[in-house]
Wavefront OBJ file of the C-alpha trace (Angstrom):
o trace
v 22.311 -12.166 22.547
v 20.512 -14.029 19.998
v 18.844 -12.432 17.395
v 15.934 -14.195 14.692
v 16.185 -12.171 11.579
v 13.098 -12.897 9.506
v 14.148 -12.254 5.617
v 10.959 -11.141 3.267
v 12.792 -11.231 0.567
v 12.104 -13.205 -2.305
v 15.461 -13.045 -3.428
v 17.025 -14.666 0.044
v 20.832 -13.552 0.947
v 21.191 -11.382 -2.592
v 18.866 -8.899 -1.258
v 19.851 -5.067 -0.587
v 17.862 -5.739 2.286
v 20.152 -8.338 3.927
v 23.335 -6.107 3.461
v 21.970 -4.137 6.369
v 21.792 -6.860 8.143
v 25.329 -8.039 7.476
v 26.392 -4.786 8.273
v 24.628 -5.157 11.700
v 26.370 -8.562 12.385
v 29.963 -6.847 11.832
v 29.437 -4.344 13.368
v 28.314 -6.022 16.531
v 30.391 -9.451 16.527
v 29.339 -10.300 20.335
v 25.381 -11.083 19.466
v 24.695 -13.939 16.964
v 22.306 -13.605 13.797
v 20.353 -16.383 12.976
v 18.447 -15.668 9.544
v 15.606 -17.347 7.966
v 14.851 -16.760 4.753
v 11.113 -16.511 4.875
v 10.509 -15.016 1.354
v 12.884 -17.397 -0.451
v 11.302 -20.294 0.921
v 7.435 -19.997 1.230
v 6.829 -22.876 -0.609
v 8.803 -24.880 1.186
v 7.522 -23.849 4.288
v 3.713 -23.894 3.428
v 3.990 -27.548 2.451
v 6.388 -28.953 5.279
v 5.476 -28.019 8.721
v 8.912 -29.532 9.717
v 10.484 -26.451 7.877
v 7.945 -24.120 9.643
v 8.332 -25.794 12.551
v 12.384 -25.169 12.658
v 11.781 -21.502 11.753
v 9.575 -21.144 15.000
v 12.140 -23.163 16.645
v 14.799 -19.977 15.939
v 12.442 -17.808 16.894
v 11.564 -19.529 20.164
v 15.110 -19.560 21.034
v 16.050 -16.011 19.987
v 16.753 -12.791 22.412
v 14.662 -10.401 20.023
v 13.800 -10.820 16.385
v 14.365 -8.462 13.467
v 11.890 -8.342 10.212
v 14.259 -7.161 7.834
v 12.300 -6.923 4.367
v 12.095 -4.625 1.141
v 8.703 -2.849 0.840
v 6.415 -4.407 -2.084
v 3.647 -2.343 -2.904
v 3.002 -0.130 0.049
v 3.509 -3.128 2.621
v 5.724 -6.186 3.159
v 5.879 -8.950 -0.051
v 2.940 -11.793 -0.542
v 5.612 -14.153 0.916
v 5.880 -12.797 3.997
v 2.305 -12.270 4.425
v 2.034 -15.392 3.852
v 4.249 -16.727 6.906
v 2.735 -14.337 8.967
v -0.791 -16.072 7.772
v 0.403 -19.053 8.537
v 2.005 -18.195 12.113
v -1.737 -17.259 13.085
v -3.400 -20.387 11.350
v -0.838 -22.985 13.035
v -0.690 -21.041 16.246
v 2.579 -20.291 16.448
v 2.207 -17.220 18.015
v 3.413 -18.097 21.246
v 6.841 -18.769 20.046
v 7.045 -14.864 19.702
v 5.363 -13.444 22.737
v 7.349 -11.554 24.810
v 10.235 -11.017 22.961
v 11.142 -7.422 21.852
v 11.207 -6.712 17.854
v 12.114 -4.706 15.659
v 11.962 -3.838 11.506
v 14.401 -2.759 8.958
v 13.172 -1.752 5.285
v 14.812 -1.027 1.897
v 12.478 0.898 -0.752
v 12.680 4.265 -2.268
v 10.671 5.563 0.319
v 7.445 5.326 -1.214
v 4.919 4.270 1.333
v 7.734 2.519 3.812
v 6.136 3.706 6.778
v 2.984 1.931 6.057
v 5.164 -1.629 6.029
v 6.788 -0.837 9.105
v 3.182 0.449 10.503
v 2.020 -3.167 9.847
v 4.682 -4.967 11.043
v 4.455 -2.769 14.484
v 0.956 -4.147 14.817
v 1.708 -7.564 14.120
v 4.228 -7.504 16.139
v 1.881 -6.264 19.085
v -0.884 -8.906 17.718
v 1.917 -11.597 18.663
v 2.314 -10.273 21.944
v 5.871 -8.904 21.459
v 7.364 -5.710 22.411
v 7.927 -3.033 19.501
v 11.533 -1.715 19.838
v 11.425 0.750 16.715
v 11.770 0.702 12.809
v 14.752 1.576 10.629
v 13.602 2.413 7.191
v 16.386 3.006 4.254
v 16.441 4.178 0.646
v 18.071 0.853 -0.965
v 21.645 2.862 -1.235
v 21.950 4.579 2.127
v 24.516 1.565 3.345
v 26.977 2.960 0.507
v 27.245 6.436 2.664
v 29.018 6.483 6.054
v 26.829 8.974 7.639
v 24.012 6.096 7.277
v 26.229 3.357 8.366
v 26.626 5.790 11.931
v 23.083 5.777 11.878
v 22.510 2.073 11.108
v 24.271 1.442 13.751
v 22.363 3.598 16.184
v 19.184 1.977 15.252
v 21.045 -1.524 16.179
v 22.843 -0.534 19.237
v 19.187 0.604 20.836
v 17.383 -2.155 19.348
v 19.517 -4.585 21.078
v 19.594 -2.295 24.258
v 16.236 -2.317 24.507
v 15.792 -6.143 24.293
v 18.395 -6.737 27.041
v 16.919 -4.066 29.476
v 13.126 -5.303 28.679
v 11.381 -1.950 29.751
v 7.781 -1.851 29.818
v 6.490 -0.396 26.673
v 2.908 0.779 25.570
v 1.516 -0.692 22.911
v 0.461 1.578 19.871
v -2.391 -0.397 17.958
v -5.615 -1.889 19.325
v -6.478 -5.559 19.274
v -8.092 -6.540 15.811
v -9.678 -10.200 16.917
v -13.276 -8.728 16.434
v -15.215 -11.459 14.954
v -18.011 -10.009 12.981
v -21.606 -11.370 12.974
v -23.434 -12.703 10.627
v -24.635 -11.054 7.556
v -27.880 -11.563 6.419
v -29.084 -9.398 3.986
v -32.371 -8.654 2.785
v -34.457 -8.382 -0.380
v -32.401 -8.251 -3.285
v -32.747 -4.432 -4.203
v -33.719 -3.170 -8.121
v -30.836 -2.725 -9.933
v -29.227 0.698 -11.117
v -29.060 1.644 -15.075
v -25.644 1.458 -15.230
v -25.903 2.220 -19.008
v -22.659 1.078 -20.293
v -20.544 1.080 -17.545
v -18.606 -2.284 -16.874
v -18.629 -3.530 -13.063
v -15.857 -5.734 -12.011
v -15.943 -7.756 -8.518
v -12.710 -8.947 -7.778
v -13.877 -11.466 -4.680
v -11.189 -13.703 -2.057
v -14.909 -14.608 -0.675
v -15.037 -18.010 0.679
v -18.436 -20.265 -0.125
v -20.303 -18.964 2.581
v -19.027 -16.363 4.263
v -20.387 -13.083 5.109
v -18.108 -11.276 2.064
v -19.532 -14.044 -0.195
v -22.947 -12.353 0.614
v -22.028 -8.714 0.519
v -20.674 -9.449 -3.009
v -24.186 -11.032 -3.842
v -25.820 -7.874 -2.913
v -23.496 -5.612 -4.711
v -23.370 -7.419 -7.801
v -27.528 -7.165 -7.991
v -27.586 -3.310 -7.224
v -25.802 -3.582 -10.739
v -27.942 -5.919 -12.415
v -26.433 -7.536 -15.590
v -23.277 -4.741 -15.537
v -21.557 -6.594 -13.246
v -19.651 -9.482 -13.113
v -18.158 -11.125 -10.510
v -14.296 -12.625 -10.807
v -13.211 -15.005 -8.058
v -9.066 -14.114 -7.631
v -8.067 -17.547 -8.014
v -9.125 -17.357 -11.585
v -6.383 -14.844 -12.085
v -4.134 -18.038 -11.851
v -1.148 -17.019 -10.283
v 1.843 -19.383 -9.825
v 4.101 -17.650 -7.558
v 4.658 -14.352 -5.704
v 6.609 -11.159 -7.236
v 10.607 -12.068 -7.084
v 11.759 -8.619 -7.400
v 13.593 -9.475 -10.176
v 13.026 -6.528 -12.226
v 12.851 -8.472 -15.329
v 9.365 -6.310 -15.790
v 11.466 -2.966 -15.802
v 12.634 -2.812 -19.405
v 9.505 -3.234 -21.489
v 6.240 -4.346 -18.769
v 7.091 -8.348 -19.739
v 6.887 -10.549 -16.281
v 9.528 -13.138 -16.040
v 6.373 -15.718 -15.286
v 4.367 -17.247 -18.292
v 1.227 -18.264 -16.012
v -1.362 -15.651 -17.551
v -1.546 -13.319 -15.283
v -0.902 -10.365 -17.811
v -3.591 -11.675 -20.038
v -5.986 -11.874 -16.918
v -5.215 -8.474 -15.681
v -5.485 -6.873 -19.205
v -8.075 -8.728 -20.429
v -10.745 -8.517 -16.742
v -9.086 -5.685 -14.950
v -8.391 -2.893 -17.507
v -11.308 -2.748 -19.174
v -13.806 -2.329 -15.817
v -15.111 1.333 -15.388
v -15.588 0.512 -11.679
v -13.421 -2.181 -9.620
v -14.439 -3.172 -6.514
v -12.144 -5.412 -4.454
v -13.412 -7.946 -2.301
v -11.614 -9.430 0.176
v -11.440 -10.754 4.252
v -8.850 -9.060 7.048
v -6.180 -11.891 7.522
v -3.344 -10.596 9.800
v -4.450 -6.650 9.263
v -4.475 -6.805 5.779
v -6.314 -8.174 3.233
v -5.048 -12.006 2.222
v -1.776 -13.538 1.016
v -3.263 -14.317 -2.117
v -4.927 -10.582 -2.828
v -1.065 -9.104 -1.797
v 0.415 -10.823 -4.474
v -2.301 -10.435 -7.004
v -1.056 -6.435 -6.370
v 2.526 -7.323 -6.347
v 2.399 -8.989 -9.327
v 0.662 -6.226 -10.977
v 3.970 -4.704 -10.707
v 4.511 -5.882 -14.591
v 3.706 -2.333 -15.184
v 6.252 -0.743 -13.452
v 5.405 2.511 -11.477
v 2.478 4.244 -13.815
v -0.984 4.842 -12.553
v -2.886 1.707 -14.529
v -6.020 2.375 -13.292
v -6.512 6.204 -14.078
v -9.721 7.448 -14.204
v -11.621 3.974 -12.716
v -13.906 4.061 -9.525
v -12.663 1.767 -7.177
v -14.383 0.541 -3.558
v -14.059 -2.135 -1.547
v -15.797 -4.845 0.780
v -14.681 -6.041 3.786
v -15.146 -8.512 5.934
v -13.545 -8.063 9.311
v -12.592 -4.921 11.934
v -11.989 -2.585 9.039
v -12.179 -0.237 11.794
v -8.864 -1.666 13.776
v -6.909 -1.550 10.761
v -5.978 1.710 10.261
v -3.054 0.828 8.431
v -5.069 -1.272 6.127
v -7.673 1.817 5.041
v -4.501 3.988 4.688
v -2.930 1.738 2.318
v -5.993 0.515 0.515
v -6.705 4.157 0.004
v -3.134 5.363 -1.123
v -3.176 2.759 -3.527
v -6.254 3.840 -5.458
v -5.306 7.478 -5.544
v -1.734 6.737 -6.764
v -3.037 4.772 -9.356
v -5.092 8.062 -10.711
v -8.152 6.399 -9.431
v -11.320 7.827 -7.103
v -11.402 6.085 -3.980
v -15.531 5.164 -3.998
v -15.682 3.521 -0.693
v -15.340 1.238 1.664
v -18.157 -1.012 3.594
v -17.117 -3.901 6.137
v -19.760 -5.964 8.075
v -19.176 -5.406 11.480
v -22.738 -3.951 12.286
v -24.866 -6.128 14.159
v -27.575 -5.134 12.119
v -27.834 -6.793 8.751
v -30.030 -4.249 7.192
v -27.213 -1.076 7.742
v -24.466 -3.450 5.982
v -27.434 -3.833 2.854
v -27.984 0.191 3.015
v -24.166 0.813 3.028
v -23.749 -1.756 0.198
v -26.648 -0.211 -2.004
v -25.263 3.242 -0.943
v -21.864 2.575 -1.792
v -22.317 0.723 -5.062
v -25.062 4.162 -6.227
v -22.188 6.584 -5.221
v -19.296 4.679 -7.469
v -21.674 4.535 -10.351
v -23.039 8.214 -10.079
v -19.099 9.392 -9.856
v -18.139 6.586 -12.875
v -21.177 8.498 -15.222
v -19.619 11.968 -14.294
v -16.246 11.400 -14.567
v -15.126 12.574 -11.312
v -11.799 12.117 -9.816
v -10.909 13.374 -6.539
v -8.206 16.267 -6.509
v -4.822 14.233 -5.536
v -4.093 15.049 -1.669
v -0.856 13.863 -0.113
v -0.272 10.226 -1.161
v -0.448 11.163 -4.412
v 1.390 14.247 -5.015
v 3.691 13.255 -2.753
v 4.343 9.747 -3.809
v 4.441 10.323 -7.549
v 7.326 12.862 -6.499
v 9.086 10.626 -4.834
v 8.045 7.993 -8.094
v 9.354 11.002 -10.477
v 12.627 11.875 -9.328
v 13.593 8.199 -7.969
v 12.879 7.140 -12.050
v 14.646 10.039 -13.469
v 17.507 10.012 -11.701
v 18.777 6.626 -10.625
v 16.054 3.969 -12.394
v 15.471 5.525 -15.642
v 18.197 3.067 -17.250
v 16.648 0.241 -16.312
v 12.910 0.881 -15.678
v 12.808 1.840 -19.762
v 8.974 1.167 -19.852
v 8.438 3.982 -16.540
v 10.891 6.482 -18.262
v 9.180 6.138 -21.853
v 5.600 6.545 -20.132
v 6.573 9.385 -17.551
v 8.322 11.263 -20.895
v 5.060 10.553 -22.831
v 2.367 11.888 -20.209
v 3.959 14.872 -19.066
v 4.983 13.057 -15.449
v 8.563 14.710 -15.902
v 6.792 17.987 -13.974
v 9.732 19.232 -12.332
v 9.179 23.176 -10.715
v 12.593 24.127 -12.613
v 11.369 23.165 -16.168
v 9.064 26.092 -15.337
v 10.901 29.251 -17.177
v 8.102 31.503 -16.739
v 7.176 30.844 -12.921
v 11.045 31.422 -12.340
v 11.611 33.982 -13.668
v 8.554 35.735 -12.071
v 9.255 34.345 -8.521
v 12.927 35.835 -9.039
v 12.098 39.069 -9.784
v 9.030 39.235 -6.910
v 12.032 37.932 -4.675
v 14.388 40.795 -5.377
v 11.317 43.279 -5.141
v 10.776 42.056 -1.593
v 13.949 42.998 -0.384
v 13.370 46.572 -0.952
v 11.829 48.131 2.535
v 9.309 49.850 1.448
v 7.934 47.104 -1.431
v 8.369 44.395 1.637
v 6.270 46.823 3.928
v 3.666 47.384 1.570
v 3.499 43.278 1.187
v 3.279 42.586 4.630
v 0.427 45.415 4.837
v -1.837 43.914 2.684
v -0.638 40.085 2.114
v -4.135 38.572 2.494
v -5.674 40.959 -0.274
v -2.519 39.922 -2.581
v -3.318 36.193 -1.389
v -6.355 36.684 -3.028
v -6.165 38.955 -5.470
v -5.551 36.413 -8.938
v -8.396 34.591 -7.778
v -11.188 37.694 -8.640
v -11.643 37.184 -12.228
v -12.340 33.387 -11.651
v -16.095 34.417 -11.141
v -16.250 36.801 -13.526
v -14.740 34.432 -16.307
v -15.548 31.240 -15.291
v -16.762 28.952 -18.295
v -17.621 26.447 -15.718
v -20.214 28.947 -14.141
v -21.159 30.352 -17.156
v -22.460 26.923 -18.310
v -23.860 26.567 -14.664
v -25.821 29.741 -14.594
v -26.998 28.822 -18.260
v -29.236 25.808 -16.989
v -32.708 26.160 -16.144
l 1 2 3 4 5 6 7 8 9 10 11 12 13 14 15 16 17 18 19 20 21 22 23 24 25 26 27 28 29 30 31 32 33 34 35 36 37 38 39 40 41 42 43 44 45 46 47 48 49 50 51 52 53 54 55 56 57 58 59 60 61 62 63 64 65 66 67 68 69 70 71 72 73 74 75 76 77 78 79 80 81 82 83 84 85 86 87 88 89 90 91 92 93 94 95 96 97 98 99 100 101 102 103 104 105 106 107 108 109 110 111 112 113 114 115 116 117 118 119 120 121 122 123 124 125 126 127 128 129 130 131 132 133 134 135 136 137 138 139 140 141 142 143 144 145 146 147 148 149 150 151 152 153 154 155 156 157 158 159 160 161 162 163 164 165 166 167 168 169 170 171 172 173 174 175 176 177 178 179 180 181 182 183 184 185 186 187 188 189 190 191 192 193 194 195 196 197 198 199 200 201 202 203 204 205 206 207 208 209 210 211 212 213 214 215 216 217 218 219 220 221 222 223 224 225 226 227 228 229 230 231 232 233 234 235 236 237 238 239 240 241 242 243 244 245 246 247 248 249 250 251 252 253 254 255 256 257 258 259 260 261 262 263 264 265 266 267 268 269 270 271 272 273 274 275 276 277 278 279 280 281 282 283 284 285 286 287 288 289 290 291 292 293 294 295 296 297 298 299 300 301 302 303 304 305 306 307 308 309 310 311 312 313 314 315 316 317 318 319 320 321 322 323 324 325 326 327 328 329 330 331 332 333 334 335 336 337 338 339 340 341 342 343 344 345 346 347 348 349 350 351 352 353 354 355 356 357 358 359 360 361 362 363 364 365 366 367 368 369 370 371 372 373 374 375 376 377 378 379 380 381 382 383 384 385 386 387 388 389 390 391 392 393 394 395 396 397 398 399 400 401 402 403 404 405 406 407 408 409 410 411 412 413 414 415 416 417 418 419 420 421 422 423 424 425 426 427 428 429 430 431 432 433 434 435 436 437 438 439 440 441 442 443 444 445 446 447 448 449 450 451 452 453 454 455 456 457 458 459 460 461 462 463 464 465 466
């Protein structure tokens, strides 16, 4: 059996990423890999269509093809994107359909499943038959228990494609074309005081998103300014070549530090701007966020709002919310909103618009930040104790930041919470102490929460105020 393994990499063959796959062709000598190395050679393949036109060759002529990619900021890299773009644009999809795929990721396990979630429903988009996802921490291959399991993944993978069962697909279609926006009267702007607006727009001359950023920039008056992305003059997609890690210096010279200190940082609210290609937002807007990698893994935009406009079946892409969202609250940021135009009806896109752009600058003049749920507890764990204990070396910049703002939080460094928890834990193994707990365990629950109301600053100011 032929298989069409589609590299994301940017670094081609010297990619953790591909050692998987080399382990996969050893270990299974009777199918043949044929790899393309999609993130090495986007360039190449964006301006010859005789290069993109042998890559859809190879997959034309494979059994089943394999996206086998690192994860770049919660999803696949800008180059890939890119190719997928392009497969769309050129209508190459065909080439695909029917065939049964498959993805394998390297990362640290922060936010792979979203990359694989994406790929699944591209996959489906292209008409192809999902076969399952095999997602690694970069240095599993080095153990032999994940080598067994590597190896699992491949021998059902390829199973699967040579029995060609029937399978359901997961993800809805996401071809909605929205109608057109018109919107109304240009509304009176908010005071926005002081507060600087930034509208980062992909909008083309126009288009419907060209028009929603109109009407958001005027509910801010003369606060807001709006940045088209090409002006952040990027040369080239993130190469993963860690030159960034030691002190937040990018190995390109093209100015996109300067842009993204000098426009980005400085906004009190952000809103990103930008049309669905492919279930995310554009090639160009993925590696405007990859690049912003220069700063390693510390929340740059703590304490911004941050919304976004959409134009496209925001409501199809539930992989796209999920990461857009993640992103924002990882970052330390409020997620503000999000407003697409798929309503028929011009004048709910304008209320939404107005609504949304009120509610980011009410929660920008009080400060508020929404407590951090899952994606952000849980991924700055995973961020902490990947930095401390295998990256610190290299990623000096993370390691000097995390030190410096307290991001070291580990429970252990806690001596007063373990010593208390130890001694509670040898009190409940006496029967009659563990009785008495069970008892009354909802009163104990409880219990340390009594004196909030009693000694509350917070309500003490509240109850002050006329």
């Amino acid at each position: 059996m032929k298989i069409c393994v589609l590299n994301g990499s940017p670094k081609g063959r010297q990619s953790i990423t591909m050692q998987y796959v080399r382990f996969l062709e050893l270990a299974f000598p009777a199918h043949t890999f044929v790899t393309e190395d999609i993130g090495l050679r986007i360039a190449a393949i964006e301006k010859d269509e005789k290069e993109f036109a042998k890559i859809i060759a190879s997959v034309s002529s494979a059994d089943a093809v394999l996206f086998a990619t690192p994860v770049y900021y919660l999803l696949v890299p800008a180059q890939l994107k890119r190719f997928i773009e392009l497969v769309f644009t050129r209508n190459a999809a065909s080439a695909f359909s029917g065939k049964y795929a498959a993805s394998l990721t390297t990362s640290i396990h922060f936010f792979d499943h979203t990359a694989n979630a994406y790929l699944h429903a591209i996959s489906e988009d292209l008409g192809m038959n999902w076969a399952g996802a095999f997602m690694a921490k970069s240095e599993d291959l080095l153990f032999e228990k994940h080598q067994r399991n590597l190896v699992l993944f491949g021998q059902d993978f390829f199973d699967t494609a040579a029995r060609r069962p029937e399978i359901q697909k997961t993800y809805p279609p996401a071809d909605h074309e929205s109608p057109e926006y018109r919107p109304g009267p240009v509304p009176l702007p908010f005071d926005a005081g002081t507060k600087n607006v930034l509208i980062l727009s992909d909008a083309t001359p126009g288009s419907n998103l060209e028009k929603m950023v109109g009407r958001a920039a005027s509910c801010f008056g003369k606060a807001a300014s709006i940045v088209p992305l090409e002006e952040a003059g990027i040369k080239g997609g993130c190469l993963g070549c860690c030159r960034c890690a030691f002190d937040n210096t990018c190995i390109y010279t093209d100015g996109f530090r300067e842009f993204f200190e000098e426009t980005i940082q400085p906004a009190d609210i952000i809103i990103y701007a930008g049309p669905i290609r492919d279930r995310y937002l554009s090639a160009a807007f993925k590696q405007f966020f990859d690049r912003s990698f220069y700063r390693g893994h510390v929340p740059y935009l703590e304490g911004k709002q941050v919304a976004f406009l959409i134009q496209g079946p925001l409501s199809r892409c539930s992989t796209l919310r999920e990461v857009l969202t993640a992103f924002v609250t990882v970052q330390g940021a409020n997620p503000a909103g999000m407003v697409s135009d798929e309503s028929p009806v011009s004048g709910l896109t304008d209320a939404r618009i107005d609504a949304l752009c009120g509610h980011a600058l009410r929660l920008a003049e009080s400060g508020y930040i929404a407590p951090a749920g899952f994606p952000r507890t849980g991924g700055l764990k995973v961020l902490r104790d990947e930095i401390w204990g295998n990256m610190r070396a290299m990623f000096k910049a993370d390691h000097a930041y995390y030190k410096a703002h307290g991001m070291y939080d580990f429970p252990q460094n806690d001596p007063v919470s373990r010593i208390r928890t130890s001694l509670f834990s040898l009190l409940l193994a006496l029967p009659p102490v563990r009785r008495e707990a069970e008892q009354h365990t909802k009163e104990h629950m409880i219990e340390p929460f009594a004196r909030v109301f009693t000694d509350s600053p917070v309500l003490r100011e509240r109850l002050k105020k006329p």
